[in-house]
N, C-alpha and C positions, 0 to 999 in steps of 0.2 A: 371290393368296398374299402379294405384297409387299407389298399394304396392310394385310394383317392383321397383318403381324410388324410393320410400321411402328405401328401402333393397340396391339400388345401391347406394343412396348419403351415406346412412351409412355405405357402404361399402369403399367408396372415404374415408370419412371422418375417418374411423378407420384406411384405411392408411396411412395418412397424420398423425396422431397422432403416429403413429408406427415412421414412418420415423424419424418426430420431437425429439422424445427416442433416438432413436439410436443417432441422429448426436448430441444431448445432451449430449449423456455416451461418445462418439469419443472427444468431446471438454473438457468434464471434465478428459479424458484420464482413465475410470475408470476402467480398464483392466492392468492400468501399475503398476508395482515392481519397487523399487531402489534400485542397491547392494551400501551397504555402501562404503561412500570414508572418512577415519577417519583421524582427525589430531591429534597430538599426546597430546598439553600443551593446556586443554580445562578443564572446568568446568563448570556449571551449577551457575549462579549470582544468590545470597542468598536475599530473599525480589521479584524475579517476579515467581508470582505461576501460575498467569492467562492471559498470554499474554503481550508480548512488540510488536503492532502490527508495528507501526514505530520508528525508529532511528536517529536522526540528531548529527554530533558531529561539535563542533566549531573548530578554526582553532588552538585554545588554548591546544585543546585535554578533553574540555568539554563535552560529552555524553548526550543528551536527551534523554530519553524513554520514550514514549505513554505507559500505561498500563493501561487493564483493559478490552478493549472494548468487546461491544453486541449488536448482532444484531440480529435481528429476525429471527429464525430458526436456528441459529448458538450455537455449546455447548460453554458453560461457567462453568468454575469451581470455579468461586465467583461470582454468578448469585447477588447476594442482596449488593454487593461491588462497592461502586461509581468509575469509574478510577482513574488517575492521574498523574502527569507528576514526572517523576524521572529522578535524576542526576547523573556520572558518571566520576571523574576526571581520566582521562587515564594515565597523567601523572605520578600518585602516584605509589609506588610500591603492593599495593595490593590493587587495587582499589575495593569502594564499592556503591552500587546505594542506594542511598536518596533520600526522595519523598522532593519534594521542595513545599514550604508554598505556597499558592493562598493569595492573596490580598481579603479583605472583602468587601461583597457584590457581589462578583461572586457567584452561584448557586454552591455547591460543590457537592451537593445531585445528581442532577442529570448530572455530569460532565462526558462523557461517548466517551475520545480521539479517534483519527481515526491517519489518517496523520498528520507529522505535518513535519515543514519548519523554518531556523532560518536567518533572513539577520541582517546583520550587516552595520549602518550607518556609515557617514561621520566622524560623533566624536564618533564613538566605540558604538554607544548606539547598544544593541542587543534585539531584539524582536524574540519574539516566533510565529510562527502561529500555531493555533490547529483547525483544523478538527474537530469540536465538535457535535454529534447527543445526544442532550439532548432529553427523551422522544421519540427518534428515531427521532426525526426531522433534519435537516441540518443548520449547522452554523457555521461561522469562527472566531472564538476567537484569536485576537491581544494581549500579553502578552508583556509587557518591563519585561527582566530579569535583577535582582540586585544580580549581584554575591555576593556581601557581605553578603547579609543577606540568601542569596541561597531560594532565593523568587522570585514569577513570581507576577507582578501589571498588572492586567486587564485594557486593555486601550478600549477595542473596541467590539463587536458583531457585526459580517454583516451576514445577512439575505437577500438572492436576488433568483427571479424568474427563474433566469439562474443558480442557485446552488440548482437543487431540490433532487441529489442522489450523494454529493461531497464526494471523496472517500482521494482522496490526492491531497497534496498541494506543490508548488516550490516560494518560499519567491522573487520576482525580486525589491521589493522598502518597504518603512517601511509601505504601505499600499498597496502594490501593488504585485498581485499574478498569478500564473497559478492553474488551478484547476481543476482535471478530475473529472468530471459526471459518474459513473459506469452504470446508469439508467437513462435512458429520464423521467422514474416516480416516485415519490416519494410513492406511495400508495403500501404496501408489495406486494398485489396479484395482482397488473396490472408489477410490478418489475418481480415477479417469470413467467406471462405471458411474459412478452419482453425478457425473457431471455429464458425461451421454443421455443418461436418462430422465436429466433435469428434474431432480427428485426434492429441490430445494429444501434439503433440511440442512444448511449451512444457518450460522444463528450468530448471538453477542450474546459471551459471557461477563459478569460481575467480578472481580475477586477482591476480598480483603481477606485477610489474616481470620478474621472469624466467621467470614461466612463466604460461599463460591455456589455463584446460582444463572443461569441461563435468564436474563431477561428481556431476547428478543430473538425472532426465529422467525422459520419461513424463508429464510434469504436464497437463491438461485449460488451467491457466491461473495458472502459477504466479504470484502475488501477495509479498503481505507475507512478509518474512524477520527472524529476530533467533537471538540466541544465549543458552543457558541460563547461567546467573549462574556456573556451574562452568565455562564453555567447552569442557563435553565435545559439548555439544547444538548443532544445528541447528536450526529450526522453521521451515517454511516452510508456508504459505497457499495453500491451491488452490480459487479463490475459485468457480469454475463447478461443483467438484465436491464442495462445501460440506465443505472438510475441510484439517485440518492434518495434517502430517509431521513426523514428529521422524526427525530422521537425525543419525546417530553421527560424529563428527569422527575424522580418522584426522592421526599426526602429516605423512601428506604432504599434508592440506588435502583428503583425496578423502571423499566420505560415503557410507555407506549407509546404506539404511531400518534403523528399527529398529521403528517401528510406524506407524499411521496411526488419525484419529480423525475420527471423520466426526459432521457437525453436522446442520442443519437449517433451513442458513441461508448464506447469500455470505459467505465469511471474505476479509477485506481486510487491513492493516496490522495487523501483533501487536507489542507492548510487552511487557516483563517490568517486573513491580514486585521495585523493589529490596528491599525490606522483606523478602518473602513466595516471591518465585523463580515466585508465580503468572504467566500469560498474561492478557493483554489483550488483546481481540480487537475491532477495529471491523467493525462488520457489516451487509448489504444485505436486509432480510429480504424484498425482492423487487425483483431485478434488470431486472426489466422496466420500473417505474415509474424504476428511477437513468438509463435508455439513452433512454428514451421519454419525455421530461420532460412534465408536464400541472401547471400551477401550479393545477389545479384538486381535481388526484388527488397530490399530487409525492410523491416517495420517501421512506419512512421510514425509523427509523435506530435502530441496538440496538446492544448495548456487552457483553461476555459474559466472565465470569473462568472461569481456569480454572484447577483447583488439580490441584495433585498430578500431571501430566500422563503422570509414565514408570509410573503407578504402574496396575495391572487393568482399575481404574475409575475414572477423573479424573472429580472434580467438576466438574459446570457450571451457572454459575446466571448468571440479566440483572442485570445493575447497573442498568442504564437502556436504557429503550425508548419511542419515540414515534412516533406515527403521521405527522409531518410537517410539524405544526403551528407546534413550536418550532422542531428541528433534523431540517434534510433530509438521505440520504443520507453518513452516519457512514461515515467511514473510517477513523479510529485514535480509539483513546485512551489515556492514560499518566496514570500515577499519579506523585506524591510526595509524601511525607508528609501523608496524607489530605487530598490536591487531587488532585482530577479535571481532568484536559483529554479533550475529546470534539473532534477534526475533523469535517469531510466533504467532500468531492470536492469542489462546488463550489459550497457555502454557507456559511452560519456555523460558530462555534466554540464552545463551551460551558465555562464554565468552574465546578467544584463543588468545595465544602467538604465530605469527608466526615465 
């Protein structure tokens, strides 16, 4: 009798772990192809070899890129290369990215960007947020940017209980942020567990200086975050469960859902075009080939607008999609005045004339 219930719980339990696979391969979509949708005045940006995983551009037509970043289990083709933040004047006619100096006494070694977020104050002062996993850890690094000397001055480090798996970040005051959680754990194999088990308690935290509060949860794997051109909006990326959020700002900084849109495809980093109040979405149209790297198969990458987004029916059409060839693995893209920037995790950049 005891070996048969011993034979049936393992029989329960081998299926529960089958099942767990499959809705794992269904969520990373890893069955799916992309036929290319190409644009025509495109290039490949000279100096990113190993990912621009986020993009911020100022309203100047100033360019940030995140470069560099690693994470656990993820390929890197500058495994032993510290990141770094580089710059990108749009305006110029043949624009070129430069990695901008750090102030002394920030860690430069182990300096390893994620998201990042630009607000600009009252008297024009502009800061930077950076997304920072030094040693894999979690941290938000506050930068003052000095155009003239094309230098970032480290002003701040926060480290908070409610920021244990910060993925990205939405700049709302000079200390004041939104910030999605991809993982309720910080520890890799309880991460790789909550994400087998599809336990979605991935969430968006709040933080200012006086108060740090959770106000939006639920998420499979919350990703990219930004704010609608009115700051009534939220958007936020839930990249396993191929879908964005719009959630409602409330004056104490807390949101609620007000819809959800679901895709057919890994939503990553979203941008707003300033022109248009559209979304930008960079995207993984199959998550298996970005985790499981094969230089022989390697991961494609697609770029997706989306109009109208509070409205029945939001439009959505590819701007650009490629099989892998050109550019692996898209994570953001951002527009300015009919330039294209396309990141990705942890490849090239692309840069286009529309």
């Amino acid at each position: 009798m005891g070996r048969l219930l011993a034979v049936g719980l393992l029989g329960i339990a081998l299926a529960l772990l089958g099942e767990r696979l499959l809705a794992l391969r269904n969520r990373l979509k890893a069955s799916r192809e992309v036929e290319s949708v190409d644009l025509p005045n495109c290039h490949l940006i000279k100096g990113i070899e190993a990912g621009a995983d986020d993009i911020d551009i100022l309203p100047n037509g100033l360019a940030f890129f995140s470069v560099g970043l690693k994470c656990p289990g993820l390929h890197s083709f500058s495994p032993d290369k510290p990141g770094g933040i580089l710059m990108m004047d749009l305006k110029k006619e043949n624009p070129r990215a430069l990695e901008l100096r750090i102030s002394r006494g920030f860690n430069l070694a182990s300096f390893n960007p994620h998201g990042i977020s630009t607000f600009i104050d009252s008297d024009d002062t502009v800061y930077l947020f950076v997304v920072n996993h030094p040693e894999f850890k979690n941290t938000v690094e506050i930068f003052k940017f000095e155009e003239e000397e094309n230098s970032l001055l480290h002003l701040k480090t926060i480290k908070h209980e409610l920021l244990p798996s910060v993925n990205d970040i939405i700049a709302v005051g000079p200390a004041h942020f939104y910030a999605t959680n991809d993982h309720y754990f910080s520890d890799p194999f309880l991460k790789y567990l909550e994400t087998y088990l599809n336990l979605h308690w991935a969430n968006v935290v709040y933080y200012s200086p006086d108060e740090v509060k959770v106000v939006a949860e639920g998420f499979d794997a919350a990703n990219g975050i930004n704010i609608s051109p009115d700051k009534k909006y939220i958007y936020v990326a839930d990249i396993l469960a191929h879908e964005i959020h719009v959630l409602e700002k409330h004056p104490n900084m807390n949101l609620t859902q007000l819809k959800v849109l679901k895709l057919d495809t890994l939503v990553d980093n979203l941008s707003i075009d300033p022109s248009s109040g559209d979304i930008l979405v960079g995207c993984h149209p199959n998550g298996q080939k970005l985790f499981v790297y094969d230089p022989n198969n390697p991961p494609s990458s697609e770029v997706l607008r989306i109009q109208n987004i509070l409205s029945e029916k939001p439009t959505v059409t590819t701007v650009y999609a490629n099989n892998g060839s050109v550019l692996q693995g898209s994570s953001v893209a951002s527009v300015y005045d009919r330039k294209l920037l396309i990141g990705t995790l942890y490849h090239r950049a692309l840069y286009c004339e529309l």
